[in-house]
PDB file with SEQRES, HELIX, SHEET and CRYST1 records, atoms N, CA, C and O in Angstrom:
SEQRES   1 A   67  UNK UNK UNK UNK UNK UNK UNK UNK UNK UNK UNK UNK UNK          
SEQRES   2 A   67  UNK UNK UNK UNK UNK UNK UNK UNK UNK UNK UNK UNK UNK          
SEQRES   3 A   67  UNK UNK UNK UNK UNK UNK UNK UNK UNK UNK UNK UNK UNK          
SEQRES   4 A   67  UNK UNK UNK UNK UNK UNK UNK UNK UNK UNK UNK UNK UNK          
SEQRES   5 A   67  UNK UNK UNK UNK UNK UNK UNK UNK UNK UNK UNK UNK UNK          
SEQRES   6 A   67  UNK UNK                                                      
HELIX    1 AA1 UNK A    6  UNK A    8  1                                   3    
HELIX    2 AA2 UNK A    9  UNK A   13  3                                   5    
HELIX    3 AA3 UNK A   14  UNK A   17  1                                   4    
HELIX    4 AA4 UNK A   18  UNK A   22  3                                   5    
HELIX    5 AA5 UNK A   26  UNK A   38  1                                  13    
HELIX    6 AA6 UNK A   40  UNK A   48  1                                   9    
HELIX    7 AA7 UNK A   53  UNK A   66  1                                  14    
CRYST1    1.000    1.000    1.000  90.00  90.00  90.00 P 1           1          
ATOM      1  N   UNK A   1      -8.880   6.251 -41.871  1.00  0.00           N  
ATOM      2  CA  UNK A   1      -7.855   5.415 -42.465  1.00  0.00           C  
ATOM      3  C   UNK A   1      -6.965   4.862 -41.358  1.00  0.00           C  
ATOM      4  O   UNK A   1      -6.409   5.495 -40.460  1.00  0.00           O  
ATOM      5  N   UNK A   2      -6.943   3.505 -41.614  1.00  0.00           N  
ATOM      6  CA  UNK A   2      -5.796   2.997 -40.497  1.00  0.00           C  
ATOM      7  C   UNK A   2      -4.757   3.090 -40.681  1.00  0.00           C  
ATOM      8  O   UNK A   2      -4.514   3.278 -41.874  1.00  0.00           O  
ATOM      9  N   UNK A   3      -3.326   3.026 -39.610  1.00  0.00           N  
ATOM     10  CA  UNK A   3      -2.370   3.429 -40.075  1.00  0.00           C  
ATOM     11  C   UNK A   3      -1.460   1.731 -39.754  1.00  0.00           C  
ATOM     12  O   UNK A   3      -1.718   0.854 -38.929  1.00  0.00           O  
ATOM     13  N   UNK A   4      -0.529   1.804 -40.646  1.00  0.00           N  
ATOM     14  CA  UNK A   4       0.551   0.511 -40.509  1.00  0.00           C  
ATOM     15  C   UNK A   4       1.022   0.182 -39.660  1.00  0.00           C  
ATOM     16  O   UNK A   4       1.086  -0.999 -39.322  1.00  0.00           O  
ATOM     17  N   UNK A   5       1.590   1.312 -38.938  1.00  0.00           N  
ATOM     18  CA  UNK A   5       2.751   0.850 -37.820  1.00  0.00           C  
ATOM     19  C   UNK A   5       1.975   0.745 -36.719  1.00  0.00           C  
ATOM     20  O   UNK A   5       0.796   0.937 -36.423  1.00  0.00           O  
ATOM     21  N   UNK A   6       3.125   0.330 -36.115  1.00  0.00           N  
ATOM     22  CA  UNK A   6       2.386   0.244 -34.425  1.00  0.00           C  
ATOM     23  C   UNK A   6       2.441   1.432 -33.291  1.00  0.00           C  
ATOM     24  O   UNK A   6       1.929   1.529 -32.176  1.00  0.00           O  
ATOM     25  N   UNK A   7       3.228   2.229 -34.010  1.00  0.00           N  
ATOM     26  CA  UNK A   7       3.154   3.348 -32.888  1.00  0.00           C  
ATOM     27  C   UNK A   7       1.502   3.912 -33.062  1.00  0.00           C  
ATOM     28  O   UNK A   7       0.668   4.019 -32.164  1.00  0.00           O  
ATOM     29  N   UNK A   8       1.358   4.203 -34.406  1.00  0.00           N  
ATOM     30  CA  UNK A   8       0.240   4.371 -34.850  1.00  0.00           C  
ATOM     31  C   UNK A   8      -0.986   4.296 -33.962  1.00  0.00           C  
ATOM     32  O   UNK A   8      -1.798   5.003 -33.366  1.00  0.00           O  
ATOM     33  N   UNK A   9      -0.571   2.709 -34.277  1.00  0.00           N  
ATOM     34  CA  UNK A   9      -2.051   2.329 -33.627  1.00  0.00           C  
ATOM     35  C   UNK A   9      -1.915   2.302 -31.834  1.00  0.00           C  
ATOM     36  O   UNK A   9      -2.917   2.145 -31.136  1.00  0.00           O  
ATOM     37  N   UNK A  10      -0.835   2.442 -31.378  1.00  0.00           N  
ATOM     38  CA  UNK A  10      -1.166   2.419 -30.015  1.00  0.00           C  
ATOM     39  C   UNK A  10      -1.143   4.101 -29.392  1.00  0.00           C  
ATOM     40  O   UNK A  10      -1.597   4.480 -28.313  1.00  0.00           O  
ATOM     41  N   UNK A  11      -0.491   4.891 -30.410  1.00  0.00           N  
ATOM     42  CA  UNK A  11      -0.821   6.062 -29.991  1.00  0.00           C  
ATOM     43  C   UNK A  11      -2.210   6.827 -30.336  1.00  0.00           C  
ATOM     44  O   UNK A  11      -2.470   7.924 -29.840  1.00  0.00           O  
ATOM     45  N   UNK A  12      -3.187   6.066 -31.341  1.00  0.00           N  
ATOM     46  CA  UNK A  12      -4.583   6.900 -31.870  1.00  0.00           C  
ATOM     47  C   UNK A  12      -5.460   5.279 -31.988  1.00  0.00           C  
ATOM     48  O   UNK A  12      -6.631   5.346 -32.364  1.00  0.00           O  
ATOM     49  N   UNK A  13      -5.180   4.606 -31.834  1.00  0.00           N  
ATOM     50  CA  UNK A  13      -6.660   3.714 -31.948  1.00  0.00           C  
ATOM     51  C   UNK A  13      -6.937   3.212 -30.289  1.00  0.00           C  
ATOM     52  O   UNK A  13      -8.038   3.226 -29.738  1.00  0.00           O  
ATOM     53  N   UNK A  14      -5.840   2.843 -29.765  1.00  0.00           N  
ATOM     54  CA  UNK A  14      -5.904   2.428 -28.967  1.00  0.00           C  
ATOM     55  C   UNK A  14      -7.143   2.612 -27.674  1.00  0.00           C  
ATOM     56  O   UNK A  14      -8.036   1.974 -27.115  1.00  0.00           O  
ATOM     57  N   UNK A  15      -6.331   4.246 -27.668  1.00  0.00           N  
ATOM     58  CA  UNK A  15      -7.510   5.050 -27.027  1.00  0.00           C  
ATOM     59  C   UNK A  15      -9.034   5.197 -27.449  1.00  0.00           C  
ATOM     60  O   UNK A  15      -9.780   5.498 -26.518  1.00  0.00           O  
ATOM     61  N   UNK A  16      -9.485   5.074 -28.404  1.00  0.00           N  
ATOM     62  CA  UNK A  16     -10.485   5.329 -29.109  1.00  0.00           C  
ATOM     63  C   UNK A  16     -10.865   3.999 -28.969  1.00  0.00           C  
ATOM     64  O   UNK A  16     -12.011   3.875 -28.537  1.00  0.00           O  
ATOM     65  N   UNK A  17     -10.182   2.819 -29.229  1.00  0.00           N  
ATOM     66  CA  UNK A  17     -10.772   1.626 -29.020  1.00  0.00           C  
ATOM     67  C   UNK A  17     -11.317   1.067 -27.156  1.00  0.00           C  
ATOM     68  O   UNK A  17     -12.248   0.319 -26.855  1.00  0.00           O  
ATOM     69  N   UNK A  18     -10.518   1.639 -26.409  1.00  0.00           N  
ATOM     70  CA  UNK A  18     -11.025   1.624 -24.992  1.00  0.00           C  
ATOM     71  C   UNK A  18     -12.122   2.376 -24.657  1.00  0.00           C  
ATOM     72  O   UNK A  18     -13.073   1.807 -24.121  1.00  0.00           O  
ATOM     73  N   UNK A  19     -12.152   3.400 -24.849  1.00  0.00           N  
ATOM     74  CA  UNK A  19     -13.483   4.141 -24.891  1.00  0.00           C  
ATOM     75  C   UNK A  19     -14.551   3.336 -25.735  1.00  0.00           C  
ATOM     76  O   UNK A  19     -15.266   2.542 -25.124  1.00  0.00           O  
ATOM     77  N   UNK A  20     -14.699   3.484 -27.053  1.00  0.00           N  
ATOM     78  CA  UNK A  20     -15.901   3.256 -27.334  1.00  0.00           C  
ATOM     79  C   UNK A  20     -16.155   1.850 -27.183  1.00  0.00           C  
ATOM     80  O   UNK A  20     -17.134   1.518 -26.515  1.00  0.00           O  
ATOM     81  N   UNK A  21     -15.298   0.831 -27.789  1.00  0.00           N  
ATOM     82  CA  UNK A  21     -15.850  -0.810 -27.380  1.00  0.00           C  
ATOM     83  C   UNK A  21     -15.577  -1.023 -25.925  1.00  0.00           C  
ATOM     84  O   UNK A  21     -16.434  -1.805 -25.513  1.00  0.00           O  
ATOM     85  N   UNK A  22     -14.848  -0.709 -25.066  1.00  0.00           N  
ATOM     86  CA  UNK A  22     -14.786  -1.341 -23.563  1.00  0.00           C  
ATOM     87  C   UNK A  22     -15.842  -0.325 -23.147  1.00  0.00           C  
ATOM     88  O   UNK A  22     -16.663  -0.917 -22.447  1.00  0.00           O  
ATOM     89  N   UNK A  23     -16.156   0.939 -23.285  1.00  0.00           N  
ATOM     90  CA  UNK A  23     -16.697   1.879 -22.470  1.00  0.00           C  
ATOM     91  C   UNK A  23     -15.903   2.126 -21.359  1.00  0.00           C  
ATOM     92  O   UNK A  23     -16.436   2.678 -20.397  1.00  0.00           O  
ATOM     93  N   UNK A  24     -14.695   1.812 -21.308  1.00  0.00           N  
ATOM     94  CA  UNK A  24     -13.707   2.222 -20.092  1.00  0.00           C  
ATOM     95  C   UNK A  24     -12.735   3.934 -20.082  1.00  0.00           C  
ATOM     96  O   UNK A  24     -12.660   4.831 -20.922  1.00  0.00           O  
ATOM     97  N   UNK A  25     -12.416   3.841 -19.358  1.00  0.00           N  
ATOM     98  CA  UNK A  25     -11.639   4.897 -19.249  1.00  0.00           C  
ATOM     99  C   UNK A  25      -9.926   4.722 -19.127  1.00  0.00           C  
ATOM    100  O   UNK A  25      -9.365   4.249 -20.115  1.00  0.00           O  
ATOM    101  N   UNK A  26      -9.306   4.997 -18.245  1.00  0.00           N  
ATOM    102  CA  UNK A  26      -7.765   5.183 -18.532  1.00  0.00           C  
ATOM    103  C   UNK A  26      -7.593   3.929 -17.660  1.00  0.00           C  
ATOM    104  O   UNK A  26      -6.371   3.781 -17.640  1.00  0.00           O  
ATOM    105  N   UNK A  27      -8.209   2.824 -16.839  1.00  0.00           N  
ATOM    106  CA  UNK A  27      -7.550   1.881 -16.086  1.00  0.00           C  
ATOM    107  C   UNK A  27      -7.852   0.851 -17.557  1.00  0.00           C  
ATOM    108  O   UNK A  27      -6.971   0.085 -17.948  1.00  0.00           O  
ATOM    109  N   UNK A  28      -8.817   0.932 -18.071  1.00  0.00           N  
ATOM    110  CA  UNK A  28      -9.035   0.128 -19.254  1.00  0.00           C  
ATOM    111  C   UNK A  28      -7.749   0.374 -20.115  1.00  0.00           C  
ATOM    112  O   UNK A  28      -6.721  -0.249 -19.851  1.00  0.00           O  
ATOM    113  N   UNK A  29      -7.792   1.164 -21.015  1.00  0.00           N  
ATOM    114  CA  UNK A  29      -6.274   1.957 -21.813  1.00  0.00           C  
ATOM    115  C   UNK A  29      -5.118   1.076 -21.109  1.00  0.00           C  
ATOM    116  O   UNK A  29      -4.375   0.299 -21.709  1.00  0.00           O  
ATOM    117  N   UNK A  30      -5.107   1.317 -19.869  1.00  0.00           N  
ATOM    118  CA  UNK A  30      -3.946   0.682 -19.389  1.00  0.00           C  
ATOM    119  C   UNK A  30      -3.407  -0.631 -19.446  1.00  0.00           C  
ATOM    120  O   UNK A  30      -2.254  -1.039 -19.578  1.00  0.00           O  
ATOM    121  N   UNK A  31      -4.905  -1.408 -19.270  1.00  0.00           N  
ATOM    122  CA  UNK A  31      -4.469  -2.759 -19.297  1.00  0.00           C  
ATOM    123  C   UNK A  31      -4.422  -3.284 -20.936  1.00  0.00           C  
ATOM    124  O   UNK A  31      -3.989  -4.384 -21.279  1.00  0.00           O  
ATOM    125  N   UNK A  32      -4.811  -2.543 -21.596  1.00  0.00           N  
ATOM    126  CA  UNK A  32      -5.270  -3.059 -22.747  1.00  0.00           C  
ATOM    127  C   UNK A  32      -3.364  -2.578 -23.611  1.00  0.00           C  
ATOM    128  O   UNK A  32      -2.869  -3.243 -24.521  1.00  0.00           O  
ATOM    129  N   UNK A  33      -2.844  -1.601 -23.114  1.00  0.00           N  
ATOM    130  CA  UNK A  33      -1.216  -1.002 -23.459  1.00  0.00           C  
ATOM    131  C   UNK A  33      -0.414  -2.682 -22.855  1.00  0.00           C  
ATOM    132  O   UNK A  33       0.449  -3.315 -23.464  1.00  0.00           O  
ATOM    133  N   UNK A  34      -1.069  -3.054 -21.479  1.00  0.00           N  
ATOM    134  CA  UNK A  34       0.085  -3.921 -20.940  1.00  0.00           C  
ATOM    135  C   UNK A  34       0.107  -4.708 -21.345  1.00  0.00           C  
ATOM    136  O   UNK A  34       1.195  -5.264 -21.497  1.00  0.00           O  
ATOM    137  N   UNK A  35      -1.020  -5.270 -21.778  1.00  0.00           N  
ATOM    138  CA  UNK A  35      -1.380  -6.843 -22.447  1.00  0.00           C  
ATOM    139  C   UNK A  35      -0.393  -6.945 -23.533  1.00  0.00           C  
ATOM    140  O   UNK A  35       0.434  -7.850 -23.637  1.00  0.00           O  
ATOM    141  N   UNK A  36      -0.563  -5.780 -24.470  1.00  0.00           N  
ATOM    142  CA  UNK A  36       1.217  -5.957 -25.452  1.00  0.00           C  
ATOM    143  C   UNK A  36       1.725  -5.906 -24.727  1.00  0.00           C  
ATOM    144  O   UNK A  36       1.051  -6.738 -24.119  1.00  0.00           O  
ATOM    145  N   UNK A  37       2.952  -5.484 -23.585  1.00  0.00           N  
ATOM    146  CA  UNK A  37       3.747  -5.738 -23.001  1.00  0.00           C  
ATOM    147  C   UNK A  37       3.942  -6.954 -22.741  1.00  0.00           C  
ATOM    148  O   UNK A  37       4.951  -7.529 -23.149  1.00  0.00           O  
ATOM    149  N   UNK A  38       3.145  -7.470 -22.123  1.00  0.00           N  
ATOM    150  CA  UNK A  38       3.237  -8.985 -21.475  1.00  0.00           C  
ATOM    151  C   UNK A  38       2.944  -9.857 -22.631  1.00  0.00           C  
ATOM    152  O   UNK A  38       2.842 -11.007 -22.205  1.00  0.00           O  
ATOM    153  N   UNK A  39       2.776  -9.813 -23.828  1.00  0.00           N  
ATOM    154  CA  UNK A  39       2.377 -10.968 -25.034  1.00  0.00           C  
ATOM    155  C   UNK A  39       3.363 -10.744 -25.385  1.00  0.00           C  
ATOM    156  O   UNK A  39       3.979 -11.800 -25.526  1.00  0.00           O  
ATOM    157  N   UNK A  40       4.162  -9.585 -25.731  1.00  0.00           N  
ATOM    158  CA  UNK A  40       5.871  -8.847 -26.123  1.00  0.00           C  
ATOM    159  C   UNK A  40       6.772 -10.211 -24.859  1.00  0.00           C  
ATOM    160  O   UNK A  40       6.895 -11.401 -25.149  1.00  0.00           O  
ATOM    161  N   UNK A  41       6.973  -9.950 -24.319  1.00  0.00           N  
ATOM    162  CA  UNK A  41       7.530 -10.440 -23.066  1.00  0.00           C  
ATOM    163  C   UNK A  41       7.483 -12.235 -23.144  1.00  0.00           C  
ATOM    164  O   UNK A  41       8.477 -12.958 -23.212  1.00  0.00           O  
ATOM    165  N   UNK A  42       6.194 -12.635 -23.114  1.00  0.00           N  
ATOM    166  CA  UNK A  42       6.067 -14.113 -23.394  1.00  0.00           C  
ATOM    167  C   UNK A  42       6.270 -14.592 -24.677  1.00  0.00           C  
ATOM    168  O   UNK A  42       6.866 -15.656 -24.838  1.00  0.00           O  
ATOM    169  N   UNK A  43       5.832 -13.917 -25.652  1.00  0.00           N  
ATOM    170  CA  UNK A  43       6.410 -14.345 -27.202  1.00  0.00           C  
ATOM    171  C   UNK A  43       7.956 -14.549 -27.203  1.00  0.00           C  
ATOM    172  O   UNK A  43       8.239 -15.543 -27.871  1.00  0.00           O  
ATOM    173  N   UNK A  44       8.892 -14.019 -26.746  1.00  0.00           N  
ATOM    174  CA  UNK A  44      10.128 -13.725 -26.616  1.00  0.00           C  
ATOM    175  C   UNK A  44      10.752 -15.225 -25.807  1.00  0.00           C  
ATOM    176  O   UNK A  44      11.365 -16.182 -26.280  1.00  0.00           O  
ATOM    177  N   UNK A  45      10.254 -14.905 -24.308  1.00  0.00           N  
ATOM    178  CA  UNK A  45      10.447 -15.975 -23.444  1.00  0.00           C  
ATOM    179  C   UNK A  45      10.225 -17.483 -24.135  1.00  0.00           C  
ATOM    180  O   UNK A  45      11.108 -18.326 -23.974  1.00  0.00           O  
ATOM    181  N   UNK A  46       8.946 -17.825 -24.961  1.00  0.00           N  
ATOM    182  CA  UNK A  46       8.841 -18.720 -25.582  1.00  0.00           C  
ATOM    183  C   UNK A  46       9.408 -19.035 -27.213  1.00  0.00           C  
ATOM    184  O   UNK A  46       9.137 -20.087 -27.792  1.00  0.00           O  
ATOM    185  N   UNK A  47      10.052 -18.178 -27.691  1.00  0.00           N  
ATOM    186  CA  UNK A  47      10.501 -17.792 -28.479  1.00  0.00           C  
ATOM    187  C   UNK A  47      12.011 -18.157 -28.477  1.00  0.00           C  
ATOM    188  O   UNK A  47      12.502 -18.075 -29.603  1.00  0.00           O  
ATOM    189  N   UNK A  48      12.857 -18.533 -27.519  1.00  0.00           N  
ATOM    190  CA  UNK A  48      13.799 -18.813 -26.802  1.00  0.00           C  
ATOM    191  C   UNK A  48      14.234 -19.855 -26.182  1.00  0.00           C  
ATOM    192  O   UNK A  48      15.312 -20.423 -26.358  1.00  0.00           O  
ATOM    193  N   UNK A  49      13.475 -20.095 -25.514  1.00  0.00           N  
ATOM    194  CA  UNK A  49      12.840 -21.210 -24.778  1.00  0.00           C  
ATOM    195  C   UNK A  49      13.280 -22.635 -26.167  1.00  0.00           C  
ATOM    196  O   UNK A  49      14.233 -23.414 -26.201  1.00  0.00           O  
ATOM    197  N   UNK A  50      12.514 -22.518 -26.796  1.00  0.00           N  
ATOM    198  CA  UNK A  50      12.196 -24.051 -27.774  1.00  0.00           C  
ATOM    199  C   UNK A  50      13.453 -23.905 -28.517  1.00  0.00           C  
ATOM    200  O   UNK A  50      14.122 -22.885 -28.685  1.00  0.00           O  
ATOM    201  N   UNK A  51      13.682 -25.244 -28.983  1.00  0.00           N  
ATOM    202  CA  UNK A  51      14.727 -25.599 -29.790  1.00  0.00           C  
ATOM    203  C   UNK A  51      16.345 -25.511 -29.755  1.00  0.00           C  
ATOM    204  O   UNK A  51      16.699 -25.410 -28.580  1.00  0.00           O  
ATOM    205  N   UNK A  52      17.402 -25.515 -30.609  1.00  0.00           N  
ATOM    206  CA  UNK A  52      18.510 -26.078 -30.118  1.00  0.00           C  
ATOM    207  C   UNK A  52      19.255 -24.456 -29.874  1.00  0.00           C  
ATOM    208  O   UNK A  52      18.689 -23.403 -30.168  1.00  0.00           O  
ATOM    209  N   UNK A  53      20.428 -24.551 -29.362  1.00  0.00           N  
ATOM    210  CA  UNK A  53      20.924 -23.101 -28.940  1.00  0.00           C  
ATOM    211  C   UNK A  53      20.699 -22.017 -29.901  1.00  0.00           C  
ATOM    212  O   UNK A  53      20.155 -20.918 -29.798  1.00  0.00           O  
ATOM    213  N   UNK A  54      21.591 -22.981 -31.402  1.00  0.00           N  
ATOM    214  CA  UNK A  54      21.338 -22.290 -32.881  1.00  0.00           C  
ATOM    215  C   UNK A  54      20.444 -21.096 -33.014  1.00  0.00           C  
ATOM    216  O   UNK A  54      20.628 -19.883 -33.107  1.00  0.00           O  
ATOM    217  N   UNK A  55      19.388 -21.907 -32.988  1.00  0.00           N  
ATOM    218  CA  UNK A  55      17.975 -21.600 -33.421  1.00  0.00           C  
ATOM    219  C   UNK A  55      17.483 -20.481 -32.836  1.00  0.00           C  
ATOM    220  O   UNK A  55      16.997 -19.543 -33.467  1.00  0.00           O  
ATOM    221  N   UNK A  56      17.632 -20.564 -31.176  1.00  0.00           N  
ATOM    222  CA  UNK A  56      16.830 -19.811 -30.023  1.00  0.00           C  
ATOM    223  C   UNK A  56      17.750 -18.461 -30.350  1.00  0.00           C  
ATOM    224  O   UNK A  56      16.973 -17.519 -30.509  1.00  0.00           O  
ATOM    225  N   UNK A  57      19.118 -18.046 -30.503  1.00  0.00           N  
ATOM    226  CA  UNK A  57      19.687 -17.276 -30.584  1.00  0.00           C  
ATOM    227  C   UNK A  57      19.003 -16.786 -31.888  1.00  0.00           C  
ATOM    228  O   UNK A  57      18.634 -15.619 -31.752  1.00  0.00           O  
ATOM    229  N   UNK A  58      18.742 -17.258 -32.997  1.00  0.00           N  
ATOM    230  CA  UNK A  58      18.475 -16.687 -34.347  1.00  0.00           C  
ATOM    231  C   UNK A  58      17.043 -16.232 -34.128  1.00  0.00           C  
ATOM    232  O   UNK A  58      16.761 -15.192 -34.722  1.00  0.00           O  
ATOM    233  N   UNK A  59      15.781 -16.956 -33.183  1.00  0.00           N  
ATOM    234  CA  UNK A  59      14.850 -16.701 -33.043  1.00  0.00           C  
ATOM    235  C   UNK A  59      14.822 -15.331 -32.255  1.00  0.00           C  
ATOM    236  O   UNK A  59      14.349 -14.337 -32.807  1.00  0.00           O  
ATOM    237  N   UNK A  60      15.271 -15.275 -31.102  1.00  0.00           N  
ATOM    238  CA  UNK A  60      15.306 -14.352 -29.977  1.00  0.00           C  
ATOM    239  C   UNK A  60      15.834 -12.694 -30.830  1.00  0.00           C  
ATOM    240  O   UNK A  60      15.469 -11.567 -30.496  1.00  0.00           O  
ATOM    241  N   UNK A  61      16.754 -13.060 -31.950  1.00  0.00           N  
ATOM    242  CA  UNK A  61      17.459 -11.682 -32.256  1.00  0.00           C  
ATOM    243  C   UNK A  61      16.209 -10.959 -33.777  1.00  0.00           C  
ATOM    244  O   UNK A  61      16.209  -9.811 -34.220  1.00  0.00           O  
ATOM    245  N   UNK A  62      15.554 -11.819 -34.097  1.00  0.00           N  
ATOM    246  CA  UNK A  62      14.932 -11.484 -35.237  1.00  0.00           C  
ATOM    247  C   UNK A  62      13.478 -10.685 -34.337  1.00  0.00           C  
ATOM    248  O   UNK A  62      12.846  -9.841 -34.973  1.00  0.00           O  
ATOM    249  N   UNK A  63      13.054 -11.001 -32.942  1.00  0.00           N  
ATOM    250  CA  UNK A  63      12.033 -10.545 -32.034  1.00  0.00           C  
ATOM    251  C   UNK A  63      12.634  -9.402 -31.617  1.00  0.00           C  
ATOM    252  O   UNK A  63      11.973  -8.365 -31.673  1.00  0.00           O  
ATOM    253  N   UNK A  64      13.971  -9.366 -31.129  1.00  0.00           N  
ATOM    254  CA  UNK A  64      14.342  -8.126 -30.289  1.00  0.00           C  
ATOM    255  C   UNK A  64      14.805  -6.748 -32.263  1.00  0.00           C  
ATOM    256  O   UNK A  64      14.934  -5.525 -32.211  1.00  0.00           O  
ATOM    257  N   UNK A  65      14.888  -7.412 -33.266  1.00  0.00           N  
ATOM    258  CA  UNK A  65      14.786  -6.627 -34.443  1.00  0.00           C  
ATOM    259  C   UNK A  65      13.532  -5.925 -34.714  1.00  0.00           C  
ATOM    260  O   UNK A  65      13.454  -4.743 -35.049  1.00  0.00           O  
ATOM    261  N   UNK A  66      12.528  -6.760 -34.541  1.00  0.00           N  
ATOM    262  CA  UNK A  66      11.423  -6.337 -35.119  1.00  0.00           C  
ATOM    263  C   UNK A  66      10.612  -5.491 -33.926  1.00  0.00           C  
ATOM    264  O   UNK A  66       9.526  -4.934 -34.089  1.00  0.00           O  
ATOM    265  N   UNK A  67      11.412  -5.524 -32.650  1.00  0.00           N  
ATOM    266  CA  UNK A  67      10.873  -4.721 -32.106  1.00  0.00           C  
ATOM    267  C   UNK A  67      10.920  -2.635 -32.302  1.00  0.00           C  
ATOM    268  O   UNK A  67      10.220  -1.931 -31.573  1.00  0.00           O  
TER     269      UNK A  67                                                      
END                                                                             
């Protein structure tokens, strides 16, 4: 059974998903943890970025919520 949240899945699929579909080990795991980091990071940046001050402030605080 899958689980909802995201701790979830990055604390029990994650691993299980690097192993069996990459066949990697822990440098795999790793990059595959950072890649959210850095999509976290650029979603935000671009997220900010566009539109009038208003907006970017209302956009930027509903990303740093849902984090």
């Amino acid at each position: 059974m899958w689980c909802m949240s995201g701790i979830c899945l990055r604390s029990r699929c994650v691993p299980v998903f690097a192993v069996k579909v990459f066949m990697t080990g822990p440098e795999g795991l790793g990059l595959l943890l950072s890649a959210v980091g850095v999509g976290g990071v650029l979603g935000g940046v671009l997220a900010a970025w566009g539109g009038s001050a208003v907006m970017r402030e209302v956009r930027l605080s509903r990303l740093v919520a849902a984090q």
